[in-house]
KEGULO-928400 format. One line per field, with one value per atom (N, C-alpha, C): residue number from 1; residue in three letters; x, y, z. Coordinates in Angstrom, 1 decimal, padded with zeros to 4 digits, m for minus. Layout:
! KEGULO-928400
num = c(NUM  ...)
residuo = c(ALA  ...)
c1 = c(X  ...)
c2 = c(Y  ...)
c3 = c(Z  ...)
This chain:
! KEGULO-928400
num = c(1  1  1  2  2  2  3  3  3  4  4  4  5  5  5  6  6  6  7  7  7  8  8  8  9  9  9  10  10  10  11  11  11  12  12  12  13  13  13  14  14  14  15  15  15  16  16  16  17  17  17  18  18  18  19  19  19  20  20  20  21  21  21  22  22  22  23  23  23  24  24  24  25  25  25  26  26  26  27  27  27  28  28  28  29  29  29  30  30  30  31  31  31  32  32  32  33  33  33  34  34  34  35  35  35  36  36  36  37  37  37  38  38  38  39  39  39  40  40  40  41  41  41  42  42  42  43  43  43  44  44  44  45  45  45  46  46  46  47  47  47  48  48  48  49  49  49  50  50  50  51  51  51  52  52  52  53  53  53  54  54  54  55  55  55  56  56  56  57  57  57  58  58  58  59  59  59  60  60  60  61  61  61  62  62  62  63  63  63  64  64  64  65  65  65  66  66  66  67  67  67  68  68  68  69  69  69  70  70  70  71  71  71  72  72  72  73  73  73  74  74  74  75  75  75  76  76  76  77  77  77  78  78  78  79  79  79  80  80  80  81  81  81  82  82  82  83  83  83  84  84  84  85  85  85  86  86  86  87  87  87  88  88  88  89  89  89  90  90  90  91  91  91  92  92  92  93  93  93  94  94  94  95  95  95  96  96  96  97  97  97  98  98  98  99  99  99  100  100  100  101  101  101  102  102  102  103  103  103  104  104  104  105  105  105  106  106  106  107  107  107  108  108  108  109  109  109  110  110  110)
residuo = c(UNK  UNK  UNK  UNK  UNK  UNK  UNK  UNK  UNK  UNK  UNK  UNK  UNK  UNK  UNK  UNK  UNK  UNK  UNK  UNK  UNK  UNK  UNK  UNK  UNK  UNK  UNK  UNK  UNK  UNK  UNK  UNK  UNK  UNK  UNK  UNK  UNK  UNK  UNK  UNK  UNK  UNK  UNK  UNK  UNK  UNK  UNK  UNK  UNK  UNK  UNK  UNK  UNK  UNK  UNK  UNK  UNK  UNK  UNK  UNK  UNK  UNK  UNK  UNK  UNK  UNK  UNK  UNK  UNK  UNK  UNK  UNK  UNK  UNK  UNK  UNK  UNK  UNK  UNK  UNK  UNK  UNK  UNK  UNK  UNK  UNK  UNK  UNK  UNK  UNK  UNK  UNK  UNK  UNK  UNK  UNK  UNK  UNK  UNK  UNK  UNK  UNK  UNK  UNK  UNK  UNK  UNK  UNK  UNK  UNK  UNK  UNK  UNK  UNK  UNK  UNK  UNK  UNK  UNK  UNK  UNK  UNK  UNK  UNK  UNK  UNK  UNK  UNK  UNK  UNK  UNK  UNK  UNK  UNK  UNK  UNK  UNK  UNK  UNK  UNK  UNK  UNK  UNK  UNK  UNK  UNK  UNK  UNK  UNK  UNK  UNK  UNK  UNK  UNK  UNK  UNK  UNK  UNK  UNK  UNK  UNK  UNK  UNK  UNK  UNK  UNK  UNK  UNK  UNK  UNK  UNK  UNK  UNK  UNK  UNK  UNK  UNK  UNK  UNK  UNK  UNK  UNK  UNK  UNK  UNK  UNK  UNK  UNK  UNK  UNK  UNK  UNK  UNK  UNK  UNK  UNK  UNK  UNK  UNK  UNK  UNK  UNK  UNK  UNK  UNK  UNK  UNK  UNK  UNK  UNK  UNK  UNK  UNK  UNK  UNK  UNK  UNK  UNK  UNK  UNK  UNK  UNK  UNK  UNK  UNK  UNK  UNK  UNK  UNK  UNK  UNK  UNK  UNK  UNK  UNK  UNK  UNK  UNK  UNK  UNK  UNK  UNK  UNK  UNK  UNK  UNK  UNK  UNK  UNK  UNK  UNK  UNK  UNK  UNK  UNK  UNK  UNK  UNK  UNK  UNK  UNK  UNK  UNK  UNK  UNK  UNK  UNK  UNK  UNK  UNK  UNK  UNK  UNK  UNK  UNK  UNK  UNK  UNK  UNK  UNK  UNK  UNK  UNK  UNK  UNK  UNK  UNK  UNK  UNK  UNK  UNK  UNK  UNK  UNK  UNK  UNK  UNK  UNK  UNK  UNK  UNK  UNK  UNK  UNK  UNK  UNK  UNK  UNK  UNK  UNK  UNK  UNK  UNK  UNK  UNK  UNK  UNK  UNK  UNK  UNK  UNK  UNK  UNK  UNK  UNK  UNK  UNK  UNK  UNK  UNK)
c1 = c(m000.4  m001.8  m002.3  m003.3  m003.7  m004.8  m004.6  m005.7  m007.2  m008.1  m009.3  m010.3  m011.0  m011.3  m011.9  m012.3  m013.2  m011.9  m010.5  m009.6  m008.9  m008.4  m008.2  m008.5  m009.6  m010.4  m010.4  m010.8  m010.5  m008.9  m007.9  m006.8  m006.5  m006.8  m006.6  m007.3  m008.7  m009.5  m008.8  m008.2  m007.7  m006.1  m005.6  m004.1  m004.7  m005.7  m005.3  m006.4  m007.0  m007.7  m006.4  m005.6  m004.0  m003.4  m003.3  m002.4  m003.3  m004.5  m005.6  m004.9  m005.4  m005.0  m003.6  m002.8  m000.8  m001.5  m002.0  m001.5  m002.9  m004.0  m004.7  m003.6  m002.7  m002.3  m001.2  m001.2  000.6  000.2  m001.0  m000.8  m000.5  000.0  000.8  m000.5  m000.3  m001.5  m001.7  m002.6  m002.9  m004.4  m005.0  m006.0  m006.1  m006.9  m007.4  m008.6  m008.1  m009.7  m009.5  m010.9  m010.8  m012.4  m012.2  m013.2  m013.1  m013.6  m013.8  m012.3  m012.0  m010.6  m009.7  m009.1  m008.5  m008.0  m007.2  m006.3  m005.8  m006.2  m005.5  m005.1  m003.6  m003.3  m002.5  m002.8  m002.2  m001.8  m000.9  000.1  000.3  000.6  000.8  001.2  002.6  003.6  002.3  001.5  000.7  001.1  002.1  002.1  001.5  001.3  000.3  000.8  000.4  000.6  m000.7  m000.8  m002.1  m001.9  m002.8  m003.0  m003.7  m004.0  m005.0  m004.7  m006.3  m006.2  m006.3  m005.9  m005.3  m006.3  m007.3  m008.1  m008.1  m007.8  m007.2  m005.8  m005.2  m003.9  m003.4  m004.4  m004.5  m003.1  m003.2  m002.3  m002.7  m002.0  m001.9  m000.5  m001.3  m000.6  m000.2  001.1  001.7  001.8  001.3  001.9  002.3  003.6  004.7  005.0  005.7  006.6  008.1  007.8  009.5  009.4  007.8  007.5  006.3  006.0  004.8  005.9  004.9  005.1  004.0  004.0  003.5  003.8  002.8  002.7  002.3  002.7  002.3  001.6  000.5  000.4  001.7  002.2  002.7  001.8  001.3  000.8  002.0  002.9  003.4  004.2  004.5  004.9  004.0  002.9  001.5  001.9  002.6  003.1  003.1  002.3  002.7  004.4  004.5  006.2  006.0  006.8  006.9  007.1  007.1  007.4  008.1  009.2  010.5  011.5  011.5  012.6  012.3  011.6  011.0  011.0  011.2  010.7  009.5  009.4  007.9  007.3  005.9  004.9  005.5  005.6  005.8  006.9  008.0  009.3  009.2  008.3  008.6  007.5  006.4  005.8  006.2  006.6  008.0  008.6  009.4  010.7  009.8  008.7  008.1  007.5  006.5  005.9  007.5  008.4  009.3  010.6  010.1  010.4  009.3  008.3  007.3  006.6  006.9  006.6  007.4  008.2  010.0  008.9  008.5  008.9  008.6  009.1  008.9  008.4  006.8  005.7  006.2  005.5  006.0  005.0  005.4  004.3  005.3  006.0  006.5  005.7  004.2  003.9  002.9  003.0  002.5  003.3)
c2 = c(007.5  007.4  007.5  008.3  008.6  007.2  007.1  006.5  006.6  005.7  006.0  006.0  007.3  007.0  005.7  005.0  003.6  002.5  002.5  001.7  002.0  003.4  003.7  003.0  003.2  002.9  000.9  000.7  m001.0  m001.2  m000.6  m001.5  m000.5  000.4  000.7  m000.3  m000.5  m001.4  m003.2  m003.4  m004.7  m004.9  m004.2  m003.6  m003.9  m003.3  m002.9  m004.3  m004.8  m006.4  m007.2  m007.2  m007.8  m008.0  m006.4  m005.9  m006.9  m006.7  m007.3  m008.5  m009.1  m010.5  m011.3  m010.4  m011.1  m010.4  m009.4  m009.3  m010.6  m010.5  m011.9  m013.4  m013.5  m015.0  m015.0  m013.6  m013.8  m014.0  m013.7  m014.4  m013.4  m011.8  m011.4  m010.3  m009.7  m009.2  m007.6  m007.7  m006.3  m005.9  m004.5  m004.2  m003.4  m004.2  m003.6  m003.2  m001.5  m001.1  m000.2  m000.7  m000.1  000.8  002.2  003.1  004.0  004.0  005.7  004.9  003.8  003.9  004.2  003.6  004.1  003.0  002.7  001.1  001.6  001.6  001.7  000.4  000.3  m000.8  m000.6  m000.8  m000.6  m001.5  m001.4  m002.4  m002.8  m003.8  m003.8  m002.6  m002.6  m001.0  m000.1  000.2  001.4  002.2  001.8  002.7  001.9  002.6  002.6  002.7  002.3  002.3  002.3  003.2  003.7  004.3  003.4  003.3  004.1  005.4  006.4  006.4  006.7  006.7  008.3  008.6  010.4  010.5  010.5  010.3  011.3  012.8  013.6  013.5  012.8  012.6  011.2  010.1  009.1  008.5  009.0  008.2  007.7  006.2  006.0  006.6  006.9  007.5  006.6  006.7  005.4  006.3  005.9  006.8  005.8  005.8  004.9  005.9  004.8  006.0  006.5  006.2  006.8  007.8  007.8  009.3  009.0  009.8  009.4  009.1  008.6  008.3  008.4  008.7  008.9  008.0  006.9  006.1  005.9  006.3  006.4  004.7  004.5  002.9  003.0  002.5  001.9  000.8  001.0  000.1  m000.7  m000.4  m001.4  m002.9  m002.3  m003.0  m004.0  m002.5  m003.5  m003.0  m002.0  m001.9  m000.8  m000.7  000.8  001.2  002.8  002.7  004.4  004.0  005.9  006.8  007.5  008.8  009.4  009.2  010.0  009.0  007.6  006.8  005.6  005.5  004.4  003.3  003.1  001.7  001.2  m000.2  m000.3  m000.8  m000.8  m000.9  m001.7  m003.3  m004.4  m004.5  m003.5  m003.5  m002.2  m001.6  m000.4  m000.8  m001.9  m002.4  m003.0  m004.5  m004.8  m004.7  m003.6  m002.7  m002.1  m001.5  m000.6  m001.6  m002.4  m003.4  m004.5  m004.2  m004.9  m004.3  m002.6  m001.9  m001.6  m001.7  m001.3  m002.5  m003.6  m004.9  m005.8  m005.6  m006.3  m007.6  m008.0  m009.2  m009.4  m010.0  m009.7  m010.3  m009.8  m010.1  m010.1  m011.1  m010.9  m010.3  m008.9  m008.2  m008.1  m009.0  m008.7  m009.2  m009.6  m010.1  m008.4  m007.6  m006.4  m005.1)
c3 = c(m021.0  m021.0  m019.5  m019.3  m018.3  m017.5  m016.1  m015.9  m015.9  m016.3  m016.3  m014.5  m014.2  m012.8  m012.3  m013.3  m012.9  m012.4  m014.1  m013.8  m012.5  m012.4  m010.9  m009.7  m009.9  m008.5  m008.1  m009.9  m009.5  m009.3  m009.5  m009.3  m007.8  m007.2  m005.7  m005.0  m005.3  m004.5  m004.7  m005.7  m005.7  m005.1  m005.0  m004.4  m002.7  m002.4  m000.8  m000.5  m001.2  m001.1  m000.9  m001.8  m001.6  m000.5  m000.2  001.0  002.5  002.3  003.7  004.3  002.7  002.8  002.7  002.6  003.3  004.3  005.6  006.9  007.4  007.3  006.9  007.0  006.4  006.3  006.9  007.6  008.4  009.8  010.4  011.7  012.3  012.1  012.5  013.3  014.1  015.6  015.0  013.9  013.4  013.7  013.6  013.1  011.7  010.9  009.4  009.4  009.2  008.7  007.5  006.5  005.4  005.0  005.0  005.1  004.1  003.7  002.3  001.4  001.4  000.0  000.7  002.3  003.1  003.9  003.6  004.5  005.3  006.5  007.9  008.5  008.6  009.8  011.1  012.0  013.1  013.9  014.2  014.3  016.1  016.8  017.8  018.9  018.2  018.9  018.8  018.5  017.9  017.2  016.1  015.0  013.8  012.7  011.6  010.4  009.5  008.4  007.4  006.5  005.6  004.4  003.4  002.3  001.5  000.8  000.4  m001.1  m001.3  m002.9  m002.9  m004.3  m004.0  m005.3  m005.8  m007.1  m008.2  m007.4  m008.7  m009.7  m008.5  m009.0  m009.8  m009.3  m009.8  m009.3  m008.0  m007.0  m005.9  m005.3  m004.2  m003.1  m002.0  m000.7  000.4  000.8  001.9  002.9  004.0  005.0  006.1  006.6  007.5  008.6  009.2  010.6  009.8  008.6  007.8  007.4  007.1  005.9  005.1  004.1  003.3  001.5  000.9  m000.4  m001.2  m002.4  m003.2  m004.5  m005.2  m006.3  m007.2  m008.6  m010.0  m010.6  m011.0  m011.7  m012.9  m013.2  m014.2  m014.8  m016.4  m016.9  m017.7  m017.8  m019.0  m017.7  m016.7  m015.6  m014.9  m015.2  m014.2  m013.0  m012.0  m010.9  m010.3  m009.1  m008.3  m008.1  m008.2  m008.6  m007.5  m006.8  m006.0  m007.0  m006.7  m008.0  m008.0  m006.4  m006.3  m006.6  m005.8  m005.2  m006.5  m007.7  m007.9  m008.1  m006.4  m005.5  m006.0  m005.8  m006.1  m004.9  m005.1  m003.7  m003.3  m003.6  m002.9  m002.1  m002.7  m002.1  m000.7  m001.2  m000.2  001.5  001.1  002.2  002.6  002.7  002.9  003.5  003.5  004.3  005.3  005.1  006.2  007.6  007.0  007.9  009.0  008.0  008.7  009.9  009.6  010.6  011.2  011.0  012.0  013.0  012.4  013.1  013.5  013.0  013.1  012.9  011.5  011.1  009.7  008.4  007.3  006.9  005.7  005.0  003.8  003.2  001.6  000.5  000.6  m000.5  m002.0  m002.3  m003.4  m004.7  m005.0  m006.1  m006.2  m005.6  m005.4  m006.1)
């Protein structure tokens, strides 16, 4: 079953509310900006990490210093899931923020 654009939109918008708030409670020396459905963080080192909602596809977009990814919702999980590797968000931010900041956030209820 396909997503609805409304459901879409509220669970990207509550996902990257999530994501704010662990770099929010970590202390950790970021800048968050969030513009058009668009989570930009930038990180100390000056590399970045960003969040895009893909709306025809009814995907969310990761983009790392690893590579990009691409994430299907899963409803029966409840869980963003890559579509190649299917990692889920919480595991694959994670790993990213923790090579990109060298120090590890806990996005696993994500």
């Amino acid at each position: 079953m396909t997503l609805s654009e409304a459901r879409f939109h509220d669970l990207v918008d509550s996902l990257q509310q999530d994501v704010e708030d662990v770099f929010d409670d970590s202390g950790l020396d970021v800048d968050l900006e969030n513009s058009n459905g668009v989570l930009t963080v930038r990180f100390e080192n000056g590399s970045q990490l960003i969040l895009s909602r893909q709306e025809p596809l009814r995907q969310l977009w990761v983009a790392a210093r690893s590579g990009g990814f691409h994430f299907d919702y899963d409803q029966i999980s409840e869980r963003w899931i890559c579509d190649t590797s299917g990692e889920r968000l919480g595991e694959l931010l994670s790993r990213v923020v923790s090579q990109q900041a060298g120090e590890a956030l806990g996005f696993d209820a994500l």
